[in-house]
N, CA and C atoms as a LAMMPS dump frame, in Angstrom:
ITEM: TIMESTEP
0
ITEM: NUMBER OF ATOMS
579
ITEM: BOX BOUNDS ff ff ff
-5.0000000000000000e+02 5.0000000000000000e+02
-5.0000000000000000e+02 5.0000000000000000e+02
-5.0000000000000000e+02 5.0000000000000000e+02
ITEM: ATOMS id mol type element x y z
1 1 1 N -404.143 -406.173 -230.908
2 1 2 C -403.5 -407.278 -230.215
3 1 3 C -403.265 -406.871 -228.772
4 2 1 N -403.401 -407.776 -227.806
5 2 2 C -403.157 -407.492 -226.493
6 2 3 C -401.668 -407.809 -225.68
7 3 1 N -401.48 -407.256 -225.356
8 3 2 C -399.841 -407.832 -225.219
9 3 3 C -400.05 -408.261 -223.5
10 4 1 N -399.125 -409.525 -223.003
11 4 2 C -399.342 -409.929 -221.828
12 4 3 C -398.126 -408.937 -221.264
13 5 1 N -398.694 -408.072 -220.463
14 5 2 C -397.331 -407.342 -219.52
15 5 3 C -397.707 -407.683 -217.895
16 6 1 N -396.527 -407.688 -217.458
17 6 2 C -396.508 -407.89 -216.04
18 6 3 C -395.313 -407.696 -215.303
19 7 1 N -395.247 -407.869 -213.949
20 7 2 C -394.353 -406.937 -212.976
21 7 3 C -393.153 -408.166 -213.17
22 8 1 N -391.751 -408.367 -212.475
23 8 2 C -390.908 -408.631 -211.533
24 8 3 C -390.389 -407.609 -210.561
25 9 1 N -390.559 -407.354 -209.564
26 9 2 C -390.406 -406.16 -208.501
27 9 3 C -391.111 -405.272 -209.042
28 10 1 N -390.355 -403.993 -208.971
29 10 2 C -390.392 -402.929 -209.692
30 10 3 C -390.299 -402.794 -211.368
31 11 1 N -389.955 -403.864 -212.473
32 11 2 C -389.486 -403.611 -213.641
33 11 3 C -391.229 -404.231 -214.712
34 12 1 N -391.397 -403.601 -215.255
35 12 2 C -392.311 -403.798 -216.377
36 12 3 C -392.002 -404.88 -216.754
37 13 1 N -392.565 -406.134 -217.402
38 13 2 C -392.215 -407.043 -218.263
39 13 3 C -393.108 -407.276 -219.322
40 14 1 N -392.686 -408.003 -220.906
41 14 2 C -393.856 -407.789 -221.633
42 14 3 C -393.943 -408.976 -222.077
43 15 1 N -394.29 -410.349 -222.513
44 15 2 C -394.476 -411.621 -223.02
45 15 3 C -393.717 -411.776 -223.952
46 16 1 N -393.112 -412.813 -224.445
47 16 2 C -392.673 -412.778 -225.289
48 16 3 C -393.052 -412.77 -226.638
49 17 1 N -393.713 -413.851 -226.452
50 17 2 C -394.15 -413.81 -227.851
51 17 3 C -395.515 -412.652 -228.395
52 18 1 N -396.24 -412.298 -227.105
53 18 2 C -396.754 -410.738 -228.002
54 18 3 C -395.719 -409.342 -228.422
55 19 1 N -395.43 -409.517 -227.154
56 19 2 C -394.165 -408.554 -227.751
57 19 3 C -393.323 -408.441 -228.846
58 20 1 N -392.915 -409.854 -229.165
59 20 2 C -392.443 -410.583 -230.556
60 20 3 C -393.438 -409.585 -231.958
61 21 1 N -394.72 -410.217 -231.907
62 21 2 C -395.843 -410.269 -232.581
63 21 3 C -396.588 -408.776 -232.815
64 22 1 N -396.216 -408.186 -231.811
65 22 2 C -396.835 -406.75 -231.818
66 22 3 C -395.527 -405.882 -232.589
67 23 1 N -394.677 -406.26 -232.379
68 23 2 C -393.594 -405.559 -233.671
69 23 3 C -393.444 -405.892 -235.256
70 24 1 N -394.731 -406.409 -235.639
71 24 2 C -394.441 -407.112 -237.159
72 24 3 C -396.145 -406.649 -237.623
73 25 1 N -396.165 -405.743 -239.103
74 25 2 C -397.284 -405.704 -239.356
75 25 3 C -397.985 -406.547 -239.584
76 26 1 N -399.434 -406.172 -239.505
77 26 2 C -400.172 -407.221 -239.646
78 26 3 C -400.201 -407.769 -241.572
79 27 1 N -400.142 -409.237 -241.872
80 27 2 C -400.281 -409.647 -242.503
81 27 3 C -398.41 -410.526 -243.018
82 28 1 N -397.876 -410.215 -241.717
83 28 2 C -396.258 -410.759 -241.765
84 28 3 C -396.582 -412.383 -241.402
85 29 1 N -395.436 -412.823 -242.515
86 29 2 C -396.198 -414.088 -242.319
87 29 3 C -394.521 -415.161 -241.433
88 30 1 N -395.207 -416.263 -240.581
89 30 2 C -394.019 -416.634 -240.043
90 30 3 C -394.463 -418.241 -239.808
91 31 1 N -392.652 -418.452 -240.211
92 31 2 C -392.755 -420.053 -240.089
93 31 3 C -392.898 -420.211 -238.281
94 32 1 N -393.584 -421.112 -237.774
95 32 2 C -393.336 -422.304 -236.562
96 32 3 C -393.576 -423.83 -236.728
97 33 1 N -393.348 -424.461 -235.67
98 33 2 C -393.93 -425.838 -235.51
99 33 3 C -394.392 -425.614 -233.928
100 34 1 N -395.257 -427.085 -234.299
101 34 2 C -396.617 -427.281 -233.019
102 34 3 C -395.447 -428.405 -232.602
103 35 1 N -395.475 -428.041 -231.081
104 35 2 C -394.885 -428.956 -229.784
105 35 3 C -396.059 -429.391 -229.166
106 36 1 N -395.594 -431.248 -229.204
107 36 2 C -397.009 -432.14 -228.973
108 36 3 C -396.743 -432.063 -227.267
109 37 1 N -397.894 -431.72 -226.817
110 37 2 C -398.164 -431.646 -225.2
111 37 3 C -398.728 -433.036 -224.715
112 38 1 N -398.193 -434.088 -224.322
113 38 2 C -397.76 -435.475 -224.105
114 38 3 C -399.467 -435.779 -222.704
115 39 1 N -399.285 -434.553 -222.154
116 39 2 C -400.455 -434.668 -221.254
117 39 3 C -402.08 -434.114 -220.8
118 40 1 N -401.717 -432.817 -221.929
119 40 2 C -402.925 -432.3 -221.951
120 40 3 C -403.831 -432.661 -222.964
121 41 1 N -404.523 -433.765 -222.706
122 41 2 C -405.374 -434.402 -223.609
123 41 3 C -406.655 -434.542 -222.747
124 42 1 N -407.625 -434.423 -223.564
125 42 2 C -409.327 -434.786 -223.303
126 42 3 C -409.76 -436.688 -222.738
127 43 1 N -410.582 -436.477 -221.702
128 43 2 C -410.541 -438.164 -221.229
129 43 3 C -411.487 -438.564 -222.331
130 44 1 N -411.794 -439.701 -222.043
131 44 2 C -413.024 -440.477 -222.749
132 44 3 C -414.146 -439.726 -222.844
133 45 1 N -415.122 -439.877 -223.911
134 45 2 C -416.029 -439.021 -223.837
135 45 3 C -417.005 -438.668 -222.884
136 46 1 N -417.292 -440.057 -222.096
137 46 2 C -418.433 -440.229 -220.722
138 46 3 C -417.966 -439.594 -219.495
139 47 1 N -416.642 -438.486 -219.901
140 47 2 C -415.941 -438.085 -218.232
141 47 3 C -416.665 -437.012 -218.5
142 48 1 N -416.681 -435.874 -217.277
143 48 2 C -416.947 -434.773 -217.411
144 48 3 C -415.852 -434.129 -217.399
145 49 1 N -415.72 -432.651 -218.035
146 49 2 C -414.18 -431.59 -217.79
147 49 3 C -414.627 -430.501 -217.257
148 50 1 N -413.965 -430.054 -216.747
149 50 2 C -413.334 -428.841 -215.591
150 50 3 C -412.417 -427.808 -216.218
151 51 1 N -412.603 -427.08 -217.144
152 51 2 C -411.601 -425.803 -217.412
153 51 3 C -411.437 -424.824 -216.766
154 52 1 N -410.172 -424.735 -216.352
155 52 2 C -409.853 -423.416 -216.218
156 52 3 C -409.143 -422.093 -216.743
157 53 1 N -409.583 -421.541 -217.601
158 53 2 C -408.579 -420.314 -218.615
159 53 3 C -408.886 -418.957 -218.208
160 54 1 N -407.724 -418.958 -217.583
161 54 2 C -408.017 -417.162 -217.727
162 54 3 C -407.906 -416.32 -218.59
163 55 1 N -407.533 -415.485 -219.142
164 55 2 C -406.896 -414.508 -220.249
165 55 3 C -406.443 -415.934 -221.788
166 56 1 N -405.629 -415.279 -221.508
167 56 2 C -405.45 -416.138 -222.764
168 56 3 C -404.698 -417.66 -222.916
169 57 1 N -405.311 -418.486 -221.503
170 57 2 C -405.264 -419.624 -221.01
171 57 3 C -406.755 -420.23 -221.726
172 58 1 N -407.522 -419.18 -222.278
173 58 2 C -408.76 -420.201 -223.011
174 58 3 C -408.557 -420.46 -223.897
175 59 1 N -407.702 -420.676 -224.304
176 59 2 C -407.478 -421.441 -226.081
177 59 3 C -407.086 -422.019 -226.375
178 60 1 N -406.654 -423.296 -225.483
179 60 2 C -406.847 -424.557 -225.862
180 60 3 C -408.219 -425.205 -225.289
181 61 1 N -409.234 -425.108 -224.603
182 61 2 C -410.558 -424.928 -223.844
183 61 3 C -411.452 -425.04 -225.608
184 62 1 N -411.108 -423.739 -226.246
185 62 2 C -411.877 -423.548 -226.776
186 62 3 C -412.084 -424.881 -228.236
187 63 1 N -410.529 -425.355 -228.504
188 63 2 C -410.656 -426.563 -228.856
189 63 3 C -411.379 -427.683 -228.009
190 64 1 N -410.949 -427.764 -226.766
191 64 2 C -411.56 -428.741 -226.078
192 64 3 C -413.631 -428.973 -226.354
193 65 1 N -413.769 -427.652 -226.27
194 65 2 C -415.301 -427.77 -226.105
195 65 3 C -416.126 -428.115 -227.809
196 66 1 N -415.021 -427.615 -228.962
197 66 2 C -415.647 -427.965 -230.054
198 66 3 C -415.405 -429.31 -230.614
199 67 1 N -414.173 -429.652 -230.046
200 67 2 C -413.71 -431.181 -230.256
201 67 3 C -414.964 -432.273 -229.258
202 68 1 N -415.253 -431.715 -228.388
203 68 2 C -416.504 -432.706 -227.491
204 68 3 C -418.098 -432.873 -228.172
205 69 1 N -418.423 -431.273 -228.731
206 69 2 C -419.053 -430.866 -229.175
207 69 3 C -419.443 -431.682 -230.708
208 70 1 N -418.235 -431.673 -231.46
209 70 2 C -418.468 -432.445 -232.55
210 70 3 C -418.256 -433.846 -232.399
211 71 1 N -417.651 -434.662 -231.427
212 71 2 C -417.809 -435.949 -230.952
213 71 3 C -419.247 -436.435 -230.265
214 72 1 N -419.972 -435.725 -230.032
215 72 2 C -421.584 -435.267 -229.105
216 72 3 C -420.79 -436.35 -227.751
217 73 1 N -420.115 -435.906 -227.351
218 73 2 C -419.573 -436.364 -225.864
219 73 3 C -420.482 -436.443 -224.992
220 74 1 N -420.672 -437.469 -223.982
221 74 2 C -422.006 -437.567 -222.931
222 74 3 C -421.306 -436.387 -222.026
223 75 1 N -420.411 -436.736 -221.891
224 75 2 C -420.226 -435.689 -220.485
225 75 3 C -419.897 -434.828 -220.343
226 76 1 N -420.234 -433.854 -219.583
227 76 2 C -420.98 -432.252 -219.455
228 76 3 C -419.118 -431.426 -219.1
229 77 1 N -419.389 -430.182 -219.969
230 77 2 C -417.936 -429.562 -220.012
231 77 3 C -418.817 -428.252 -219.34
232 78 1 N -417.404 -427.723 -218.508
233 78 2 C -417.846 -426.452 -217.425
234 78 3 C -416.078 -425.829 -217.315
235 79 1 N -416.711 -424.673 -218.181
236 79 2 C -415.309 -423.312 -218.506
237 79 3 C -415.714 -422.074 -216.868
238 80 1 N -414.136 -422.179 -216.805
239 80 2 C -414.397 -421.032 -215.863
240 80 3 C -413.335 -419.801 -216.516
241 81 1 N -413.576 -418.808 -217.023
242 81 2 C -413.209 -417.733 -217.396
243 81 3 C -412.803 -416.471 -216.342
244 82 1 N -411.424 -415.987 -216.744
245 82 2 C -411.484 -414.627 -215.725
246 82 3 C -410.701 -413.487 -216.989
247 83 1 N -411.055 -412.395 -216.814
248 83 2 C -410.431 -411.689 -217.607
249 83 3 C -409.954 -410.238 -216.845
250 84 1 N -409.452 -408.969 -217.514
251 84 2 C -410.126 -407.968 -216.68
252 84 3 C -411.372 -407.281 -216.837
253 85 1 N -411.433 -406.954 -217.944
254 85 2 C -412.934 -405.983 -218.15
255 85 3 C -414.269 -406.937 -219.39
256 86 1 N -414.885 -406.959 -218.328
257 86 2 C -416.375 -407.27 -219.614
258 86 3 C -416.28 -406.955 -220.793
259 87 1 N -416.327 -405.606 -221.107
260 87 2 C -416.952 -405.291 -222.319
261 87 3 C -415.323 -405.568 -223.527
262 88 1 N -414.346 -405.295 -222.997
263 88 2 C -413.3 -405.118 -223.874
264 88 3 C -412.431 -406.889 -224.21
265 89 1 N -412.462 -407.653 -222.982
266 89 2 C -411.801 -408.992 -222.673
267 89 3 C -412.532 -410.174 -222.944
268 90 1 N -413.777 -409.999 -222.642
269 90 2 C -414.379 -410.608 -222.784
270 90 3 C -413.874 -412.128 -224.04
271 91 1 N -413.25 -412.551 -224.628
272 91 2 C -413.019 -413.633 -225.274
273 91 3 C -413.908 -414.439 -225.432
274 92 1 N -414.267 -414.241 -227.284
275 92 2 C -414.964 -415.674 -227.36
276 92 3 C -416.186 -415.547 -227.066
277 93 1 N -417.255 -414.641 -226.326
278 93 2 C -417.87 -414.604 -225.524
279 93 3 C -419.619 -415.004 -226.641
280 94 1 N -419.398 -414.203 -227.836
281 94 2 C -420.371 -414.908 -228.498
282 94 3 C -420.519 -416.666 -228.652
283 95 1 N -419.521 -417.161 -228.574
284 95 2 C -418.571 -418.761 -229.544
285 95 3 C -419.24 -419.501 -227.962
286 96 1 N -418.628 -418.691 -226.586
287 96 2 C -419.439 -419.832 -225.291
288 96 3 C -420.924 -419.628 -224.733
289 97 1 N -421.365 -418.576 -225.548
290 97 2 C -422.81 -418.563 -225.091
291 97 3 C -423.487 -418.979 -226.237
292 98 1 N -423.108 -419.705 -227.113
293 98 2 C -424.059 -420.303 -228.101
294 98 3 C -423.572 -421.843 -227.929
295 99 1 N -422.849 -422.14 -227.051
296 99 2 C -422.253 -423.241 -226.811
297 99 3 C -423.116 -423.992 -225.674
298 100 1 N -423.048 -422.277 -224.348
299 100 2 C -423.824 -422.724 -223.336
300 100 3 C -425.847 -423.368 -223.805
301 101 1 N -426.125 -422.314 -224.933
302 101 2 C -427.247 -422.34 -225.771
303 101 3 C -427.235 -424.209 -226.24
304 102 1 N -426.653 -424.324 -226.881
305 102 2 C -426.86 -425.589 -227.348
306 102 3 C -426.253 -427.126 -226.415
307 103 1 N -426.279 -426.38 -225.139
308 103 2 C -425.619 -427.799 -224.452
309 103 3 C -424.191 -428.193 -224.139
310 104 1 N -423.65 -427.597 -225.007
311 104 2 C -421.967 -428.201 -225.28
312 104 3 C -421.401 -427.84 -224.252
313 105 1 N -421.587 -426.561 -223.347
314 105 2 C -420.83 -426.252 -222.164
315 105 3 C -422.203 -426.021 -221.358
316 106 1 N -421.964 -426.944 -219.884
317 106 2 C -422.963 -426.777 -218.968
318 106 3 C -423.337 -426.032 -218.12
319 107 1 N -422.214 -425.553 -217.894
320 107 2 C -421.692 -424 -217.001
321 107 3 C -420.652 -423.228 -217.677
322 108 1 N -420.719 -421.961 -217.585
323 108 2 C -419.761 -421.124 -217.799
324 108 3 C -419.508 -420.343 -217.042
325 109 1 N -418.594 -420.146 -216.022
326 109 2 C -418.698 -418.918 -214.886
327 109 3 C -417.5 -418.071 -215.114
328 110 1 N -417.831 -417.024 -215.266
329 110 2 C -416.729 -415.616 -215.655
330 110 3 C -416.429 -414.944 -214.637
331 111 1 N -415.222 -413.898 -214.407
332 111 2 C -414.549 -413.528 -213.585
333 111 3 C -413.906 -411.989 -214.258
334 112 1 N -414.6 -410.77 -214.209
335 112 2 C -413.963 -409.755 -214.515
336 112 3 C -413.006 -409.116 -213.518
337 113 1 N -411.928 -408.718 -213.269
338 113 2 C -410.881 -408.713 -211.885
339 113 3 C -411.292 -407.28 -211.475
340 114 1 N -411.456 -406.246 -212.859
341 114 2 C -411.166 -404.723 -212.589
342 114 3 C -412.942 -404.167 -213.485
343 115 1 N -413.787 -404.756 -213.153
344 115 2 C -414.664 -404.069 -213.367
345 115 3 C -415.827 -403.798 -212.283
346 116 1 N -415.236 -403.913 -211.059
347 116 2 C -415.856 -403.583 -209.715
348 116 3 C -414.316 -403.147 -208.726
349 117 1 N -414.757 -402.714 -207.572
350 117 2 C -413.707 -401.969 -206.575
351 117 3 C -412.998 -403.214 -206.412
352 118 1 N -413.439 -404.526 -205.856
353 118 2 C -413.132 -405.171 -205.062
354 118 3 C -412.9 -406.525 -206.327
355 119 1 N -411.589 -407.065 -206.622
356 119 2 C -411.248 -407.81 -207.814
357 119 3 C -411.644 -409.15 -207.395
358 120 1 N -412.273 -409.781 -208.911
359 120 2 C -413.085 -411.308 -208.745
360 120 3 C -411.841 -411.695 -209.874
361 121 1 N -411.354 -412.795 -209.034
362 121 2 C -410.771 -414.158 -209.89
363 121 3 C -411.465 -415.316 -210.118
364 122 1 N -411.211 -416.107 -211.025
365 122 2 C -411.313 -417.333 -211.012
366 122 3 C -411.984 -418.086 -210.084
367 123 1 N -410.867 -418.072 -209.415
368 123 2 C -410.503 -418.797 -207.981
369 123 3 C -411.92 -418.203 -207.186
370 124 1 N -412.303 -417.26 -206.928
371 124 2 C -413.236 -416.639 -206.678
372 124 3 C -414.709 -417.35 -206.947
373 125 1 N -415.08 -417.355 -208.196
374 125 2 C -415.893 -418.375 -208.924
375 125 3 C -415.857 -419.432 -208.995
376 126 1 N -414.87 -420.282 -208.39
377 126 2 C -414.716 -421.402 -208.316
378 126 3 C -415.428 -421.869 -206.783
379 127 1 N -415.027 -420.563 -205.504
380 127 2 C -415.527 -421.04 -204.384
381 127 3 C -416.704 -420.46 -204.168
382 128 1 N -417.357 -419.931 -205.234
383 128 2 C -418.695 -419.653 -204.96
384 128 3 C -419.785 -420.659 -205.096
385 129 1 N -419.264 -421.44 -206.418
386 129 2 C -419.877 -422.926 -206.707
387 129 3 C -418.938 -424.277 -206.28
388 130 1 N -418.547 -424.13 -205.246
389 130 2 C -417.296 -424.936 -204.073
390 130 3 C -418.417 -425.945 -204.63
391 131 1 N -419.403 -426.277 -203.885
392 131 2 C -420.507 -428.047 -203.653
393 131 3 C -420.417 -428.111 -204.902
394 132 1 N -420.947 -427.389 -205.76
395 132 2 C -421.331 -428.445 -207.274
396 132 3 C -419.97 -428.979 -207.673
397 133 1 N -418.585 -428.138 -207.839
398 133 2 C -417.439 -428.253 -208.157
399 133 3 C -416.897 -429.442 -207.031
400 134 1 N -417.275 -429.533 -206.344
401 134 2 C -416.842 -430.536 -205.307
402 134 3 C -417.332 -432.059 -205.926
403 135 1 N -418.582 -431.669 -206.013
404 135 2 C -419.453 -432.752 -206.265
405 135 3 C -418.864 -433.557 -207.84
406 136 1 N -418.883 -432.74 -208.788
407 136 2 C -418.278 -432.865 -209.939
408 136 3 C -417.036 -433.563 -210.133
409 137 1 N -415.831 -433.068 -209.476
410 137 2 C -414.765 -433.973 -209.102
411 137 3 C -414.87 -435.14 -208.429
412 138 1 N -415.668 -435.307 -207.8
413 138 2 C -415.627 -436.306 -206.611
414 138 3 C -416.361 -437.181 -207.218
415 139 1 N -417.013 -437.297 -208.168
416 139 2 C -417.71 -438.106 -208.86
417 139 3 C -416.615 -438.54 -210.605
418 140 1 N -415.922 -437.919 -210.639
419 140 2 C -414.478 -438.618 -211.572
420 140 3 C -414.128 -437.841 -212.825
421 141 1 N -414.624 -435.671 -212.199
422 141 2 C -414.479 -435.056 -213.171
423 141 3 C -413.4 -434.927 -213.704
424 142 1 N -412.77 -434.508 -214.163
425 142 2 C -411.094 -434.031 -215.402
426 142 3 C -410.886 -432.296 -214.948
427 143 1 N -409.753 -431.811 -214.374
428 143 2 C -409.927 -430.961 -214.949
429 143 3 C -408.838 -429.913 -215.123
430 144 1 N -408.791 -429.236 -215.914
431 144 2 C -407.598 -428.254 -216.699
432 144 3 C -407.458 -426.969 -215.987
433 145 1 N -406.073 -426.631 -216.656
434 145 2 C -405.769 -425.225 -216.43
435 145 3 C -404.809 -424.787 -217.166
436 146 1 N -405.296 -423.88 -217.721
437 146 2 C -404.001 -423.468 -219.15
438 146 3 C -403.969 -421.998 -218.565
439 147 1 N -403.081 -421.034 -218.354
440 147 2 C -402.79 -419.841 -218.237
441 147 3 C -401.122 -419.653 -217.506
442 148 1 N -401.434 -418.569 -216.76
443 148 2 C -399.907 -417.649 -216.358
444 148 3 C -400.17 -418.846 -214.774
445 149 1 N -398.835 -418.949 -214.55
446 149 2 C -398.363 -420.078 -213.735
447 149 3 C -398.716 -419.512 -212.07
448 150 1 N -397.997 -418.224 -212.643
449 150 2 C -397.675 -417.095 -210.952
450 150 3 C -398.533 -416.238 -211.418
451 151 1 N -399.842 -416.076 -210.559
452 151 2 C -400.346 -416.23 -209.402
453 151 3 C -401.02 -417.557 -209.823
454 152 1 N -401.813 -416.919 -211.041
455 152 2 C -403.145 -417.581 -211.196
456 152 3 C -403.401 -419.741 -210.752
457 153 1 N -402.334 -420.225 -211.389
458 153 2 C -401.797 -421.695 -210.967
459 153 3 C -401.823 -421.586 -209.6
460 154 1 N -401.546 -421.345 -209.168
461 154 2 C -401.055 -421.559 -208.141
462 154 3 C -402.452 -420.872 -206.718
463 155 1 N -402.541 -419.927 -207.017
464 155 2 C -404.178 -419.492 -206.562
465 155 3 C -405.173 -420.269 -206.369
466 156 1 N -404.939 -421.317 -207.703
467 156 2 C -406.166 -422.026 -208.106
468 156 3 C -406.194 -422.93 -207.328
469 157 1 N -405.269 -423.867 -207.478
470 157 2 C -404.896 -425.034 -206.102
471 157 3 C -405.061 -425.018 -204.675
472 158 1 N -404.747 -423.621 -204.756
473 158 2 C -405.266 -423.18 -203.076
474 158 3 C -406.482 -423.623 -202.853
475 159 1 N -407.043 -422.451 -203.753
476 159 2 C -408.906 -422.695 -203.907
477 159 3 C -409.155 -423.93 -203.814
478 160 1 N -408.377 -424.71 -204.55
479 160 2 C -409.393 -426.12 -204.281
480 160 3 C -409.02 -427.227 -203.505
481 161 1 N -407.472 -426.674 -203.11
482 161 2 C -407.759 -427.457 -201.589
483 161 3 C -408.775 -426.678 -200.396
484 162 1 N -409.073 -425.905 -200.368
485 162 2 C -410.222 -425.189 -199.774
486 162 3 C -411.571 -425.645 -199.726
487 163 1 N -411.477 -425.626 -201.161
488 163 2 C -413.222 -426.703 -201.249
489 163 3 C -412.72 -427.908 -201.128
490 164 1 N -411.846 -428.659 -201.004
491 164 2 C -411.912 -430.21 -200.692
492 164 3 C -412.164 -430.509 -199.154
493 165 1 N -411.083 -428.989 -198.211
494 165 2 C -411.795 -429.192 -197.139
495 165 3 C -413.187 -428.714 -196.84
496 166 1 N -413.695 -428.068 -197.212
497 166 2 C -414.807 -427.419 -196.561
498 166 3 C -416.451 -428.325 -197.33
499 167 1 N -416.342 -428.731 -198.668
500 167 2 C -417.501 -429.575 -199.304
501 167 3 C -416.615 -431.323 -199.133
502 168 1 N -415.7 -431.745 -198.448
503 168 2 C -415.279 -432.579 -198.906
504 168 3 C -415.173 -433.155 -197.303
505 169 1 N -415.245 -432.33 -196.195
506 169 2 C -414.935 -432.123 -195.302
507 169 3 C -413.558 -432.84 -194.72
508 170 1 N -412.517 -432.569 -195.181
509 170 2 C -411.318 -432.918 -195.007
510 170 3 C -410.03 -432.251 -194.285
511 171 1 N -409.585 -432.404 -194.023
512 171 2 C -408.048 -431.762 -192.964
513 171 3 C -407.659 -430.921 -194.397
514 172 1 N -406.597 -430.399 -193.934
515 172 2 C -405.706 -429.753 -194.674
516 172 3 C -404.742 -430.85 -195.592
517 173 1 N -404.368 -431.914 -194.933
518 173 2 C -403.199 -432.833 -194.937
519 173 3 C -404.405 -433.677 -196.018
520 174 1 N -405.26 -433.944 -195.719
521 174 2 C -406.099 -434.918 -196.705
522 174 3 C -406.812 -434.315 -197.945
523 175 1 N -406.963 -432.651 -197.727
524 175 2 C -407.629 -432.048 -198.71
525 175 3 C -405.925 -432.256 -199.939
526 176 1 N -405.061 -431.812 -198.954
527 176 2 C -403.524 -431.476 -200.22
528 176 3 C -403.133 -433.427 -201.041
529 177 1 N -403.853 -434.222 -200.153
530 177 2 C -403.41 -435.401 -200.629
531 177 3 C -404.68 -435.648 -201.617
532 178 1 N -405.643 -435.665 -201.901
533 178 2 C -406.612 -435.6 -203.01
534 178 3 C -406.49 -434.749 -204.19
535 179 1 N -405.361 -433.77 -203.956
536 179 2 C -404.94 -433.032 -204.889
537 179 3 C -404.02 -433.965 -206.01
538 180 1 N -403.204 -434.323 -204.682
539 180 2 C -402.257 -434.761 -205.712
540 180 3 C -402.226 -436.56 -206.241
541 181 1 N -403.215 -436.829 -205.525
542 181 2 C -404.402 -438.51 -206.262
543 181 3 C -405.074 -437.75 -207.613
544 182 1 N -405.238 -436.416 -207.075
545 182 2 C -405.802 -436.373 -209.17
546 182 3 C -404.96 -435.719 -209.705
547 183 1 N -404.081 -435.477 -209.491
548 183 2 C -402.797 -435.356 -210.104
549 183 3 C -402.122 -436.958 -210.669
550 184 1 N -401.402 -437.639 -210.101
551 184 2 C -401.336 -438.873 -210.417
552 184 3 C -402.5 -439.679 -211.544
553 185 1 N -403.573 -439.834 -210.85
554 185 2 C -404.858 -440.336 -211.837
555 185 3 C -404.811 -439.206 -213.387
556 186 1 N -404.021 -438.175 -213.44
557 186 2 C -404.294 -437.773 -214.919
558 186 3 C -405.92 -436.97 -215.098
559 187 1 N -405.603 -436.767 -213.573
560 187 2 C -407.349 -435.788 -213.648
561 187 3 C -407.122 -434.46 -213.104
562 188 1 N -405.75 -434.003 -213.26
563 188 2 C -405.443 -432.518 -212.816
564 188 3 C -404.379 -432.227 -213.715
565 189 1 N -404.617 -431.579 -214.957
566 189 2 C -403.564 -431.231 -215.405
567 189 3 C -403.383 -430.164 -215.817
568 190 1 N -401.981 -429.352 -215.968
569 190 2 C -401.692 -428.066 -215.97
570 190 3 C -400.812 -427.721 -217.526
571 191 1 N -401.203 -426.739 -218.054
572 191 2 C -400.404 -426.402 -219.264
573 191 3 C -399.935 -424.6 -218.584
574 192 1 N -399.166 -424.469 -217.787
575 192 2 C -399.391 -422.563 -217.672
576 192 3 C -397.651 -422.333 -218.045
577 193 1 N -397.415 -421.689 -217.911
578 193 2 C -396.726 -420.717 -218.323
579 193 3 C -396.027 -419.74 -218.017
């Protein structure tokens, strides 16, 4: 099991609920209930979607793409993945390349942070394919983001007011106001954490 740890200043922090989860052997069994998320829902089938999951922000994605998948949805789903290391993080990685194989996801672009000197995010992969991703939205794509709030949320938005100005060719003031028109329209929505 991977446990989510991370900083405040100086102090270690560890997730809760792995932390929870990593203290109970395996095969401990525990009651919950599912809290209905009022907004993170899939559009009509003819939209296209836009995921974004990093770490372990892909798993509701990974419903998304088999729920489209078994609906044969017209319109084309594109996961953007970041993790830290290839060989160990990798998530899923057989489940979206037989996905990418059969159509169901049209793009998949990955993001290892710590398996080169110089760290690739998301966000990173997102402005490398800025025009198509531009193009995609701007034509009435959907699109998600399930993960850790600080940085990654918040990173991401940057990024794409970035490509709104630069493929969209827009001000600053008009790129941040198209943000939040697909925000309103129910075509930017956030589940993080």
């Amino acid at each position: 099991m991977s446990k989510d740890e991370y900083y405040v200043e100086d102090d270690k922090r560890t997730g809760v609920s792995s932390e929870f989860f990593s203290t109970h052997p395996t095969g401990t069994e525990f009651e919950f209930f599912i809290q209905k998320q009022k907004h993170f829902r899939l559009p009509a089938n003819d939209k296209d979607v836009i995921m974004i999951g990093p770490g372990t922000g892909i798993a509701p994605f990974r419903s998304f793409i088999a729920e489209r998948d078994a609906q044969g949805a017209e319109g084309r789903n594109w996961l953007f993945f970041g993790e830290q290391h290839f060989v160990t993080d990798f998530l899923y990685q057989t489940e979206l390349q037989d996905y990418l194989q059969t159509g169901a996801l049209a793009n998949l672009d990955v993001a290892f942070s710590r398996d080169q000197k110089e760290k690739i995010y998301v966000q990173h992969r997102m402005k490398q394919r800025g025009a198509e991703l531009y193009d995609w939205i701007s034509n009435g794509a959907y699109m998600y983001i399930s993960g850790k709030r600080e940085p990654t949320s918040k990173d991401v938005e940057k990024m794409l007011v970035e490509i709104f100005k630069e493929h969209g060719n827009k001000t600053e003031e008009e790129a941040e106001k198209y943000l939040h028109q697909l925000v309103e329209e129910g075509r930017w929505e956030k589940d993080v954490y």
